[in-house]
C-alpha positions as CSV (number, residue, x, y, z in Angstrom):
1,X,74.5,-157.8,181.6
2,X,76.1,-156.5,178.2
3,X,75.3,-157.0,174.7
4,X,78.3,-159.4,174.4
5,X,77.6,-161.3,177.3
6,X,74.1,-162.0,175.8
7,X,74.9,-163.6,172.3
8,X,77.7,-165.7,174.0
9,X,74.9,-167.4,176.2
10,X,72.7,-167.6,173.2
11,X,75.5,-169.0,170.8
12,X,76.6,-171.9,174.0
13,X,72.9,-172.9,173.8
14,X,72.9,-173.2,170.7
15,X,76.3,-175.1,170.4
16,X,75.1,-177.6,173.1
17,X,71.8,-177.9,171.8
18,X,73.5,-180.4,169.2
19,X,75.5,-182.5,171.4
20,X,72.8,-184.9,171.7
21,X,71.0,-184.1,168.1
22,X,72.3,-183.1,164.4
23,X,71.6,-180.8,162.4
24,X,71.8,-181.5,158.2
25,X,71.5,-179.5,155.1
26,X,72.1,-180.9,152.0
27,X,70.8,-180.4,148.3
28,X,70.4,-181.9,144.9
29,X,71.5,-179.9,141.5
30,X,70.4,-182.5,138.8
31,X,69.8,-181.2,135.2
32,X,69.0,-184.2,132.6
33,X,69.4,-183.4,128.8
34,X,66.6,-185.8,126.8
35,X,66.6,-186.6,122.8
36,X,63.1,-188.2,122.4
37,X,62.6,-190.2,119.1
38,X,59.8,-192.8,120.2
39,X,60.5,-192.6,123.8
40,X,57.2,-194.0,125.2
41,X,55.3,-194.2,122.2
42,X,55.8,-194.9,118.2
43,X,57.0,-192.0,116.4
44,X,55.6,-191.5,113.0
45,X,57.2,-190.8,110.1
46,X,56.0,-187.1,109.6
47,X,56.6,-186.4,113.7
48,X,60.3,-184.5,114.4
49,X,62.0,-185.9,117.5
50,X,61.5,-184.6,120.8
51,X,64.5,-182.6,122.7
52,X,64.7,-180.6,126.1
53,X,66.6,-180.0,129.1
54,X,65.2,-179.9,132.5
55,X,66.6,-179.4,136.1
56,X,65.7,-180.4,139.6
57,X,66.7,-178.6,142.6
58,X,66.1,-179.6,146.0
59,X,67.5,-178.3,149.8
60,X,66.8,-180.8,152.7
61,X,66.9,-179.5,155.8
62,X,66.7,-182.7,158.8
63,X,66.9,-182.3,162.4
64,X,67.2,-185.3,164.9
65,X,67.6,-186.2,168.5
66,X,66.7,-189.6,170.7
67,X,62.8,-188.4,171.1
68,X,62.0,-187.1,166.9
69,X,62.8,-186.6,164.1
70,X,62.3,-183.6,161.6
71,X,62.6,-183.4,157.9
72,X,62.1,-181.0,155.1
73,X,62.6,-181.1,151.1
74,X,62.1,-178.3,149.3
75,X,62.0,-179.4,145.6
76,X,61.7,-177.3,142.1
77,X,61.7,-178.6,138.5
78,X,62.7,-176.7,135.8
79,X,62.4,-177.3,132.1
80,X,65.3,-174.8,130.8
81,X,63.3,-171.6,128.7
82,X,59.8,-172.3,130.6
83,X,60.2,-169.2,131.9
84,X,61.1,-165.5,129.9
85,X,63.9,-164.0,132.0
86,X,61.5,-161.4,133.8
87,X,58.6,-163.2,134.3
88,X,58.2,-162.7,138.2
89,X,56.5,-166.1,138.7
90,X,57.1,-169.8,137.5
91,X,55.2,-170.3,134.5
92,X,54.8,-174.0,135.5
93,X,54.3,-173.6,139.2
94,X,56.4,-176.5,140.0
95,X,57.9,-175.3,143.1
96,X,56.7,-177.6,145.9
97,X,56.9,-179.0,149.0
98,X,58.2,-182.4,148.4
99,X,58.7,-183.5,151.8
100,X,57.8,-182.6,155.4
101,X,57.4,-185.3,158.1
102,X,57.7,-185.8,161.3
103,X,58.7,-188.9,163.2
104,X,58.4,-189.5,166.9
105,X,60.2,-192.3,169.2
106,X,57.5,-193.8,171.0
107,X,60.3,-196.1,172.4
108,X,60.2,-200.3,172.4
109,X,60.9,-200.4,168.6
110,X,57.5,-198.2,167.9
111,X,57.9,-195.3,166.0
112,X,55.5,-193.3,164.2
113,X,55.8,-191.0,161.1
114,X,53.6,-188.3,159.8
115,X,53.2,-186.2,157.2
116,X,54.2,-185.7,153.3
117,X,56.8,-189.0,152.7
118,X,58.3,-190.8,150.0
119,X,57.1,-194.4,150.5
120,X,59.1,-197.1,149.4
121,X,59.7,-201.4,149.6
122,X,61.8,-203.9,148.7
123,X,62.4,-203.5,145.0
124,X,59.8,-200.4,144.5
125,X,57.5,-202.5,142.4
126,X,54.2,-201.6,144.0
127,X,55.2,-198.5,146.3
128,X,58.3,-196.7,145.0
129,X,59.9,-193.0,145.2
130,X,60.1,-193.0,141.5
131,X,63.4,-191.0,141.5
132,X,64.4,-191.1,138.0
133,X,61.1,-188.5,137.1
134,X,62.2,-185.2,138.4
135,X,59.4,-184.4,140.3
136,X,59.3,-187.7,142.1
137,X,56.0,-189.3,143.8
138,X,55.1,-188.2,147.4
139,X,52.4,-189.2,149.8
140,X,50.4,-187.4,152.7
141,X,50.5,-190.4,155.2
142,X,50.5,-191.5,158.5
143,X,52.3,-194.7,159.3
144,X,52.9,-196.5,162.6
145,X,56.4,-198.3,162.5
146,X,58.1,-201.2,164.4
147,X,61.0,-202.4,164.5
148,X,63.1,-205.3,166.2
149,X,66.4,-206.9,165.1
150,X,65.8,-208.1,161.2
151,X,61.9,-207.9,161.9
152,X,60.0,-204.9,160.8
153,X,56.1,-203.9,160.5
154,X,54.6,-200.8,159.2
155,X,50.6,-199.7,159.1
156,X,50.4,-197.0,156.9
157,X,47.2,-194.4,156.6
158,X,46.1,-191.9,154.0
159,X,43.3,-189.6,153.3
160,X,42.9,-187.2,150.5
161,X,40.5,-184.1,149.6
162,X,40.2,-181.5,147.8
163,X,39.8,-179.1,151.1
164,X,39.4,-179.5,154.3
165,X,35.4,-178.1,155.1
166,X,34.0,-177.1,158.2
167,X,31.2,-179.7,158.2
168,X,29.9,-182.5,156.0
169,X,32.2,-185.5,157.2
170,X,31.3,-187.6,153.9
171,X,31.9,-188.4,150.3
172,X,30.6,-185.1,149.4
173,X,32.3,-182.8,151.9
174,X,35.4,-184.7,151.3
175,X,35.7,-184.7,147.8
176,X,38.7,-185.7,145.7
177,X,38.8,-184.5,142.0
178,X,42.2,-184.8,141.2
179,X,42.2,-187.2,138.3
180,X,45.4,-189.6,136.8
181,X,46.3,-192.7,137.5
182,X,45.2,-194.5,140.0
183,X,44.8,-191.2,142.3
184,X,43.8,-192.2,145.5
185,X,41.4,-190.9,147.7
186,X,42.3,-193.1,150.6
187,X,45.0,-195.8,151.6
188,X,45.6,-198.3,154.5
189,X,48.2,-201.2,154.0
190,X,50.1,-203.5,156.4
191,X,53.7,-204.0,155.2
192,X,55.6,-206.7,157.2
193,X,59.2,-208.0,156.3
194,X,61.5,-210.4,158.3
195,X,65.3,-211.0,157.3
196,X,67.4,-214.1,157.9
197,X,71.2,-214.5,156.7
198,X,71.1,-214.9,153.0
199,X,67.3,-214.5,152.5
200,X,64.4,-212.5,153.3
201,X,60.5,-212.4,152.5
202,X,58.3,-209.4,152.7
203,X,54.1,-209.2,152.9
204,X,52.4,-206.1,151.5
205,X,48.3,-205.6,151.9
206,X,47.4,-202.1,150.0
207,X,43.7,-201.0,149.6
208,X,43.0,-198.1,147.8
209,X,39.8,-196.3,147.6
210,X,39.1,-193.9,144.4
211,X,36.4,-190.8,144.4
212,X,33.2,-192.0,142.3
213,X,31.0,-189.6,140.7
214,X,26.8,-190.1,139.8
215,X,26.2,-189.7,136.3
216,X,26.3,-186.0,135.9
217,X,30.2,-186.6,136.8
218,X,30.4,-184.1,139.2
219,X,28.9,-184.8,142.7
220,X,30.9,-187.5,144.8
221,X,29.1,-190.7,145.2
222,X,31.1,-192.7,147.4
223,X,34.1,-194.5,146.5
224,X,35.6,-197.9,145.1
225,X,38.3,-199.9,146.8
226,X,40.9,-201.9,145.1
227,X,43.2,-204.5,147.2
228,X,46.6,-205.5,146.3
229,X,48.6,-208.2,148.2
230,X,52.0,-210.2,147.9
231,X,55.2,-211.0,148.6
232,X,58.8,-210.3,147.7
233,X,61.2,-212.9,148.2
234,X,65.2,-212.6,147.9
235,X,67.6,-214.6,148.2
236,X,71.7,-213.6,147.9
237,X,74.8,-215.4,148.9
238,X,78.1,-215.5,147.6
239,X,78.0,-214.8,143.8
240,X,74.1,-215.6,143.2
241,X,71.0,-213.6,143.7
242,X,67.5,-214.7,143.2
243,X,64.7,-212.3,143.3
244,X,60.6,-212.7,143.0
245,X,57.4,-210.6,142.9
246,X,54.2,-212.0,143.5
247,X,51.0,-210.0,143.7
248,X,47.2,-210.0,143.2
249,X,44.4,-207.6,142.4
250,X,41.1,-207.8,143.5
251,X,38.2,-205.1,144.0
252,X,36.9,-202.0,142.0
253,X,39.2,-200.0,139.8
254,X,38.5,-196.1,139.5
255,X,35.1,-195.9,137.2
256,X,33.8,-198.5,139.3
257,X,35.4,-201.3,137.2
258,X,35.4,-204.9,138.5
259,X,38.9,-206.1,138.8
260,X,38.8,-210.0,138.8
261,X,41.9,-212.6,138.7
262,X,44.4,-209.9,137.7
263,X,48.0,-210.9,139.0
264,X,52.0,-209.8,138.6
265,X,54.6,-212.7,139.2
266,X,58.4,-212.1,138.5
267,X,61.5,-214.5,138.5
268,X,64.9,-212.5,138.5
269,X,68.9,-214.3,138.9
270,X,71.8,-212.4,139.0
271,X,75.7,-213.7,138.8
272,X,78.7,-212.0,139.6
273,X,80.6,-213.9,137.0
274,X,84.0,-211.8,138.3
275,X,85.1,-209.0,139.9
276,X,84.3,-206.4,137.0
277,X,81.6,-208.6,135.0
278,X,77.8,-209.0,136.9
279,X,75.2,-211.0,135.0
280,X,71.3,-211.2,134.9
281,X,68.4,-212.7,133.9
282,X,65.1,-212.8,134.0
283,X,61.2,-212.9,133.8
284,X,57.5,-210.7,134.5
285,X,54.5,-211.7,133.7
286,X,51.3,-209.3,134.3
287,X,47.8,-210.0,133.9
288,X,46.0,-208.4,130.7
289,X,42.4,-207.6,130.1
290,X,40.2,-210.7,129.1
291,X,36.7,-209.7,131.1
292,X,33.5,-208.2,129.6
293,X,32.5,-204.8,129.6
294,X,33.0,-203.5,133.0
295,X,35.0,-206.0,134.3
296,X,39.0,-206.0,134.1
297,X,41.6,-209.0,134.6
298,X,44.5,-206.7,134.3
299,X,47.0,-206.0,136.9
300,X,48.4,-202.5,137.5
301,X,51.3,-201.6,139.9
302,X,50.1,-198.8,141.3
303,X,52.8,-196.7,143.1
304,X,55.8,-198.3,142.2
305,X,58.9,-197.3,140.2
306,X,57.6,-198.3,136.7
307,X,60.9,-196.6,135.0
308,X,62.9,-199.3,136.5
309,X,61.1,-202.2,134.4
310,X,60.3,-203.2,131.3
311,X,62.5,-201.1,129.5
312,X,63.8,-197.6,130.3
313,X,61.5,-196.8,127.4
314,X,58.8,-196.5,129.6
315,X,56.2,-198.0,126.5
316,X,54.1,-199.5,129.7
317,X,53.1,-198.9,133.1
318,X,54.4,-195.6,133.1
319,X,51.0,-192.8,133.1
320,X,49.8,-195.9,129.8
321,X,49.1,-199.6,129.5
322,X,46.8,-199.7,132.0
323,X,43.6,-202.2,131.3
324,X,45.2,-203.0,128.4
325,X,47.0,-206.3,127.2
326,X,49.0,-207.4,130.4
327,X,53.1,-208.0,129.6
328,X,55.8,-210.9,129.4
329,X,58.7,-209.6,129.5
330,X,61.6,-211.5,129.4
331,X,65.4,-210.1,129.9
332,X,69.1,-210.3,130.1
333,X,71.5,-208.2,131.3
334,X,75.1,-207.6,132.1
335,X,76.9,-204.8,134.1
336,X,80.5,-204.4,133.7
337,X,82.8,-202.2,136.5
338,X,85.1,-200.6,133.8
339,X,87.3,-199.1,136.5
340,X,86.5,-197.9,140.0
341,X,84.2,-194.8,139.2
342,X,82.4,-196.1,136.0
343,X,80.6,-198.8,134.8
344,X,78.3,-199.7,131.5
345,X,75.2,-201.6,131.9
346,X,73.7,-203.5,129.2
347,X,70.2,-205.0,128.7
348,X,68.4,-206.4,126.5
349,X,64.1,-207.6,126.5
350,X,61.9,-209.3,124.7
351,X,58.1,-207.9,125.0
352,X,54.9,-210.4,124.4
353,X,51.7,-209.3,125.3
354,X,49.7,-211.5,127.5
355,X,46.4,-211.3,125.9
356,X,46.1,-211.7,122.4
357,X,45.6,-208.4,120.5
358,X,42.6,-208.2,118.2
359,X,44.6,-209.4,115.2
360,X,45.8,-212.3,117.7
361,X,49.0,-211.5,117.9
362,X,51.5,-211.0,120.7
363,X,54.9,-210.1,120.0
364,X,55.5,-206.7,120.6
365,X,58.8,-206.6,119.9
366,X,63.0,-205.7,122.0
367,X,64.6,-203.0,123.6
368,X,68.2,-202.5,123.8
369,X,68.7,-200.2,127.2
370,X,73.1,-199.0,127.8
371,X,73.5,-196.8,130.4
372,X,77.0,-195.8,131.5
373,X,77.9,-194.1,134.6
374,X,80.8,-191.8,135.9
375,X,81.5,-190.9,139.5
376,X,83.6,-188.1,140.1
377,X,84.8,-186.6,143.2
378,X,81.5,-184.7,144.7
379,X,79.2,-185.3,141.4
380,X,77.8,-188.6,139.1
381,X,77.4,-188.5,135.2
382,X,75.1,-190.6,134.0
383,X,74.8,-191.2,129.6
384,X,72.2,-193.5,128.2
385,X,71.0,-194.8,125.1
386,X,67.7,-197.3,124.3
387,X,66.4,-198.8,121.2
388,X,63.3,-200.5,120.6
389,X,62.8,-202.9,117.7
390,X,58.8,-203.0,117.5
391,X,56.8,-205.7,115.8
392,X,53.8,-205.5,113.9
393,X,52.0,-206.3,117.7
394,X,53.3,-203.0,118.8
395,X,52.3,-200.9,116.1
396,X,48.8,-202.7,116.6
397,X,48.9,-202.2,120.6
398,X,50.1,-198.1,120.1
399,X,48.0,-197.7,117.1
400,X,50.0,-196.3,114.7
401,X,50.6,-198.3,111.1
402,X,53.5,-199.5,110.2
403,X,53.9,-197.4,107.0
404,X,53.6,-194.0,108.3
405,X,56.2,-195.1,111.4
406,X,59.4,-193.8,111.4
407,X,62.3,-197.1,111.0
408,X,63.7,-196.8,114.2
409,X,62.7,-195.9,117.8
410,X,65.1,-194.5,120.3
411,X,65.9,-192.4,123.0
412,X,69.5,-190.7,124.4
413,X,69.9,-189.0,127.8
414,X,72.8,-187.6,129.5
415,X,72.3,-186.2,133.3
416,X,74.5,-185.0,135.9
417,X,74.0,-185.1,139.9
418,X,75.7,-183.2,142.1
419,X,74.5,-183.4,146.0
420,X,76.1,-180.9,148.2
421,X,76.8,-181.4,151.7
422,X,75.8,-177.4,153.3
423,X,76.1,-178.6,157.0
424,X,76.3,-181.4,159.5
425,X,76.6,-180.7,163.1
426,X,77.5,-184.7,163.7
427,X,80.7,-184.0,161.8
């Protein structure tokens, strides 16, 4: 048989190969220009505002047919300048493996997905992808999926460690040292959610465990187990939307801190009041610390998308605020469709802490968030501006004095996304 002959049976394999599966590579080119004047924290006086650019690039390869599924994200983030122009490696090391999962059909609605996963539900409030930070959260997790009509239940499994060992199946051969928040060594949790026509209600049961130490802070000694439950409840038809978090804390926080009565519950409405104008309003409250010493009554949400509350100013939740004060946060909003590729969003909220800080106080103070956005053909532009108007309760809570702060906090942004289509054999 000749040469010829050869790649022409190799390339109809290949070809046919697809009629029953596709083939996808796409990307994401998304650099985000940042002015930082008090963006997460007071700024004092003497401090010059932050500025930088930074850049994430991904390419997804995915790869389906009726028994499995394959996917793979390749993910680096750049801050521009990190890196002298020779420099052979990334100074950072930031190039990753953001994704890679498997998912297998086990047929009769059952599915089952393993591997490294974004994990995300209903509003992201407790378990979220956290896209707006551009390295975005993962997990290395097994979850068993099912799935009928408007009826769905996942189990979903997770075990950490510094290294897999040859022997010494315990909490000292499996030892977990990375350290943040909330870093888990293990997780289980039960996710259910049913839909009906114009409202649906969702269960979530997370336990986490976190690596404790004996006193000399370096040999494992077990770990501590925190459990989260709730529900998420919306409701939408015709021009109204209601919305509501509910949630409770109960267990041992990392440090082997006893977490007692420590709750979120939130309260949103949304109006389409016409075609071009969409309204909002609403309320969170979130337990703050008012145990003794090594006890805690304040909520934390974990794993969710933090940026998307209480302000894009990210003054709490967001890597701070955690056994702290607890949060009301009460807003408004409006979104107005300027034309059909861009819109402006406008928000406004009003911070009270829910504990009583040690003068007694609890206003904290407002932010103004504006975010407009541009869709053009084949790329997004996103421009945004916040402002926070702090009270003498915030300057108290981020201990700076008033004095030596600078008059006004704020933070710009401008970021473009462009996602490129390389291939798709469906097409």
């Amino acid at each position: 048989m000749k040469k010829n002959q050869y790649i022409t049976i190799a390339l109809f394999l290949f070809i046919t190969q697809y009629i029953s599966a596709q083939f996808t590579i796409d990307g994401e080119f998304r650099p985000r220009t940042e002015y930082r004047h008090g963006y997460g924290n007071i700024i004092s006086e003497d401090t010059d505002a932050g500025f930088g650019i930074s850049t994430r690039a991904r390419i997804n390869f995915g790869y389906a047919d009726q028994s499995y599924k394959v996917y793979v994200s390749l993910q680096d983030v750049m801050t521009w300048g990190e890196n002298r122009q020779l420099l052979p490696a990334d100074a950072n090391n930031s190039f990753a493996v953001f994704e890679a999962w498997g998912e297998l059909n086990l047929g009769e609605g059952f599915s089952t997905k393993i591997g490294r996963q974004t994990i995300d539900y209903d509003d992201q409030r407790i378990l979220g992808s956290v896209g707006w930070a551009q390295q975005a959260r993962n997990h290395d997790a097994a979850l068993l999926k099912y799935k009928k009509d408007k009826f769905l239940l996942d189990v979903g499994l997770a075990f950490n460690q510094d290294k897999a060992n040859l022997s010494g199946f315990s909490s000292v051969g499996t030892a977990y040292s990375t350290t943040g928040f909330f870093s888990y060594k293990t997780m289980q949790y039960l996710y259910l959610k049913q839909k009906w026509d114009a409202f649906s209600g969702s269960f979530l049961l997370l336990n986490n465990g976190f690596q404790e130490y004996e006193d000399d802070e370096t040999t494992p000694d077990g770990t501590s187990s925190l459990l989260t439950l709730g529900t998420h409840l919306a409701y939408k038809k015709g021009k109204l939307g209601v919305s509501s978090n509910l949630f409770l804390q109960t267990g041992k926080r990392q440090g082997e801190v006893d977490v007692k009565g420590a709750y979120l519950a939130s309260l949103d409405f949304s109006l389409k009041a016409s075609d071009k104008i969409t309204l909002g309003a609403g309320l969170e409250l979130i337990s703050g610390n008012d145990a003794d010493a090594g006890e805690t009554g304040a909520f934390f949400p974990l794993y969710g998308t933090n940026h998307k509350f209480n302000g894009f100013m990210d003054y709490f939740y967001v890597g701070n605020h955690a056994n702290s004060v607890g949060l009301l946060d009460v807003h408004i909003s409006a979104n107005f469709k300027l034309n059909d590729t861009s819109s402006l969003m406008v928000k406004a909220l009003n911070f009270s802490a829910e504990q009583e800080l040690a003068s007694g106080d609890k206003s904290l103070g407002t932010e103004v968030d504006l975010v407009f956005s541009k869709k053009f053909k084949g790329y997004g532009l996103a421009i945004g501006y916040s402002q926070m108007f702090a009270n003498d309760g915030m300057y108290e809570l981020k201990e700076t004095t008033k004095d030596a702060s600078a008059g006004g906090q704020n933070w710009a942004w401008a970021m473009l996304t462009i996602k490129p289509k390389f291939l798709n054999t469906t097409k």
